[in-house]
C-alpha positions in Angstrom: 0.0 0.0 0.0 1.4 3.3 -1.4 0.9 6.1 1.3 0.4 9.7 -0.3 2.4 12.7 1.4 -0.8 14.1 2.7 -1.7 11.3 4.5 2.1 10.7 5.9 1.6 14.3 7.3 -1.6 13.4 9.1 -0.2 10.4 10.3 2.8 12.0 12.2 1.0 14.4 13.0 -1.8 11.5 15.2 1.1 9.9 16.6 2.8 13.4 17.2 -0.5 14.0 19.4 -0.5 10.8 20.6 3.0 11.5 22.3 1.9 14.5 23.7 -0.4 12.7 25.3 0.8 9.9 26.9 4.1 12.0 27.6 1.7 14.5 30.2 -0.3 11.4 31.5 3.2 9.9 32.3 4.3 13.6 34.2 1.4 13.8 36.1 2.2 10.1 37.4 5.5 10.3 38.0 6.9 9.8 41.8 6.7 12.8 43.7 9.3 13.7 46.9 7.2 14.4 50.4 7.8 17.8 51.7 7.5 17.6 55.8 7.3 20.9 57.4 8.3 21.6 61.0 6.0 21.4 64.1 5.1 24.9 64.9 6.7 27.0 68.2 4.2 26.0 71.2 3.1 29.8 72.3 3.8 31.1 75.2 0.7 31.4 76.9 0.2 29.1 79.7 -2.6 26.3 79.4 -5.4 27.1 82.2 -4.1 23.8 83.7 -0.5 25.6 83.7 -2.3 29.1 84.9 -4.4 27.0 87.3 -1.3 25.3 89.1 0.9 28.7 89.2 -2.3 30.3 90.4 -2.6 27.3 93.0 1.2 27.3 93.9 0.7 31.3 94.7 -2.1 31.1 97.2 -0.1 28.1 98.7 3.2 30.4 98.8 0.8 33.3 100.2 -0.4 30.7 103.3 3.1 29.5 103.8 4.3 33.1 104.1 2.2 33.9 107.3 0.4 36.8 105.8 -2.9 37.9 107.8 -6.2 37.5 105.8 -8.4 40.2 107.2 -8.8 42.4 109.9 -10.4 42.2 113.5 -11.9 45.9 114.6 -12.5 46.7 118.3 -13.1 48.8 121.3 -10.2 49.0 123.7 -11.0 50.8 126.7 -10.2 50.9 130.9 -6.5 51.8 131.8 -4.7 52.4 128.3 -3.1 55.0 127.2 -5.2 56.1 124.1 -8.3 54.1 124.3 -10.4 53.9 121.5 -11.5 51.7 118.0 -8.2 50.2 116.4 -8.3 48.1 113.5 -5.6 44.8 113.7 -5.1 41.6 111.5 -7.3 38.7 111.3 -5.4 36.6 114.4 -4.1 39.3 116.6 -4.6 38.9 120.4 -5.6 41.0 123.8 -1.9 41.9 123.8 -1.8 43.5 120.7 -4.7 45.3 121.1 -3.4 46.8 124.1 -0.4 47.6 122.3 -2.3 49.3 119.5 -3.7 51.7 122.5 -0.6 52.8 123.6 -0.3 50.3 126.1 -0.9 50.4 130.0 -1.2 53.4 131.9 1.6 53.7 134.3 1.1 52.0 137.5 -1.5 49.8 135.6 -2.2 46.3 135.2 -4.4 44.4 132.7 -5.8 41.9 135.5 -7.6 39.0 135.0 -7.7 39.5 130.8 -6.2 36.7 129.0 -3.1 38.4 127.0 -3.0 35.7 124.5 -6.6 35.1 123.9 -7.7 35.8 119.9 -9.4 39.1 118.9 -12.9 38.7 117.5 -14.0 41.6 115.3 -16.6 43.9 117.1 -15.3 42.8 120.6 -14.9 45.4 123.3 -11.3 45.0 125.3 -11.4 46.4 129.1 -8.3 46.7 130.1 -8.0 47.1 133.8 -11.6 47.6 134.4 -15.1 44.9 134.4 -16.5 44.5 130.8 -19.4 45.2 129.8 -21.9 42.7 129.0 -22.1 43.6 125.5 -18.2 43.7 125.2 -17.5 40.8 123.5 -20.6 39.9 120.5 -22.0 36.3 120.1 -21.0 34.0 117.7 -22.0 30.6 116.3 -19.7 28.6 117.8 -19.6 29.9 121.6 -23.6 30.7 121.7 -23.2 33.8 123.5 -20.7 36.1 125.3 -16.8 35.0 125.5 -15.0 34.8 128.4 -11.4 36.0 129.0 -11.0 33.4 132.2 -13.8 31.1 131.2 -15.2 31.8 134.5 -18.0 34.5 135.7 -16.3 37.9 136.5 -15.6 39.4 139.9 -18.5 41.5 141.4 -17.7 45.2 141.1 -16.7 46.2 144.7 -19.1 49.9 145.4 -16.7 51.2 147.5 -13.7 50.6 145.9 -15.0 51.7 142.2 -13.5 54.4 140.5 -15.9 56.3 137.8 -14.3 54.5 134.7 -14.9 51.2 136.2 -18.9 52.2 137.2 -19.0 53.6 133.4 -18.6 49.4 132.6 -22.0 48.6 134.2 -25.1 48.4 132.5 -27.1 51.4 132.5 -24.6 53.5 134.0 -22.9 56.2 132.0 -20.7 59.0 133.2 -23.0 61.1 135.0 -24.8 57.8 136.6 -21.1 56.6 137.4 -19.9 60.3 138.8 -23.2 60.2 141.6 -22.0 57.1 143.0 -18.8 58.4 143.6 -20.4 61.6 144.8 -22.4 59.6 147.2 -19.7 57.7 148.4 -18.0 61.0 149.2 -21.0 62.5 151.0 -22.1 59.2 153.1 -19.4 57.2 153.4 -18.5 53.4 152.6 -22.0 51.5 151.0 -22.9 49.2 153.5 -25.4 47.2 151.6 -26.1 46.7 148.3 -29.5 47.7 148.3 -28.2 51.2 149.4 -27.1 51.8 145.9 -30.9 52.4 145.3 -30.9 56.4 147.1 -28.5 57.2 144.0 -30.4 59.9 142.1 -31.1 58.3 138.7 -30.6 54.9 140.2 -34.6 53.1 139.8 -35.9 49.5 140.4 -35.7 48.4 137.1 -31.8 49.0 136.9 -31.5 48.2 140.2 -32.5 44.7 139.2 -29.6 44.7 136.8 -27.2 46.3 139.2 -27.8 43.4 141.9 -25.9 40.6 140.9 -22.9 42.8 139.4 -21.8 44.3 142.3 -20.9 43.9 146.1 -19.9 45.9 149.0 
C-alpha cells in the first residue's frame, strides 16, 4: 500500500499528538518527593491547667508566708493609754490590742484578761476595768458572750470603784457613774447593796440589773 504525502503528514501528526499525550499522563504520574514541614513554636501562653497550678502554687506560697487575711476591729478601753476603735489583723490577740492603745497606763495592770486570747472583730477590750456585757458579740460557735478566764467575773466592789470602772455597768454612763462616787464622798463606805438604790437616777428596774454585778 502506497501512502500519499498528505496522508504521511496526518499520520505523524496523530502519533505526534499521541505522544503528547501519553508524555503529560506519564508527568502527572511520575513519583513525587514528600515535603514535611516543621512542628510549629508551642506559644507562650500558659494552658489554664499551667495558669491554674501557678495560680494554686501562689495562694499556697501566700499561706506559707504567714500573711494575715483580714482584719479584726474593736473597742479598747479601761487603763490604756489612748483608748479607742483600732483596727488589727485577722489573728491578733488581747496583747496587741493593748499595744495598739498605747499600752498600759503607768502603775496599771491588765488583771484577770487573758493576754493571748484571739481578737474577735466587734469585741470590746477592758483593760483594767469589768466589761461590759455587750463587750465581746455572740458568735455561732460559743452561743453567746466569750469569756477572757472562762469563769463569771468578779462582782464590782461599790466602794472601791472608780468612775471608769462604774462607766462598765449596764445602765450607767458618766453622769450615773460620777453620783455614786459623789455619794460615796458625802455618806461614806455603801454598806449594803440595796443602798445603791438612794443614788439619784438609780430606779428599780436598773437596780435589778445592778444586783448581781456588784458587792460591798
Amino acid at each position: 500500500m502506497t501512502w500519499s504525502p498528505r496522508a504521511l503528514r496526518a499520520l505523524a501528526m496523530l502519533l505526534g499528538g499521541l505522544l503528547l499525550v501519553v508524555g503529560y499522563w506519564w508527568w502527572q504520574g511520575r513519583a513525587r518527593p514528600v515535603i514535611t514541614l516543621p512542628d510549629p513554636v508551642p506559644s507562650a501562653t500558659p494552658t489554664s491547667s499551667a495558669a491554674g497550678s501557678s495560680a494554686a502554687g501562689g495562694s499556697s506560697e501566700a499561706g506559707s508566708s504567714g500573711a494575715p487575711v483580714g482584719e479584726v476591729t474593736v473597742h479598747v478601753r479601761g487603763r490604756v493609754q489612748s483608748p479607742g476603735v483600732v483596727t488589727l489583723p485577722s489573728g491578733s490577740r488581747v496583747i496587741d490590742a493593748i499595744e495598739a492603745a498605747g499600752g498600759l497606763r503607768p502603775g496599771s495592770t491588765s488583771g484577770d484578761l487573758n493576754l493571748a486570747r484571739v481578737l474577735v472583730d466587734g469585741e470590746q477590750v477592758a483593760v483594767g476595768v469589768r466589761a461590759s456585757r455587750d463587750s465581746v458579740p455572740a458568735s455561732p460557735a460559743s452561743g453567746g458572750m466569750a469569756s477572757d478566764a472562762g469563769q463569771a467575773p468578779a462582782l464590782l466592789d461599790l466602794n472601791a470603784a472608780t468612775a471608769t470602772e462604774l462607766e462598765a455597768l449596764p445602765g450607767i454612763g458618766p453622769v450615773l457613774a460620777q453620783r455614786i462616787v459623789q455619794w460615796r464622798i458625802d455618806n461614806g463606805r455603801f454598806t449594803d447593796v440595796e443602798v445603791l438604790g438612794e443614788v439619784s437616777g438609780i430606779g428599780d428596774a436598773l437596780m435589778a440589773q445592778l444586783r448581781p454585778l456588784v458587792r460591798v
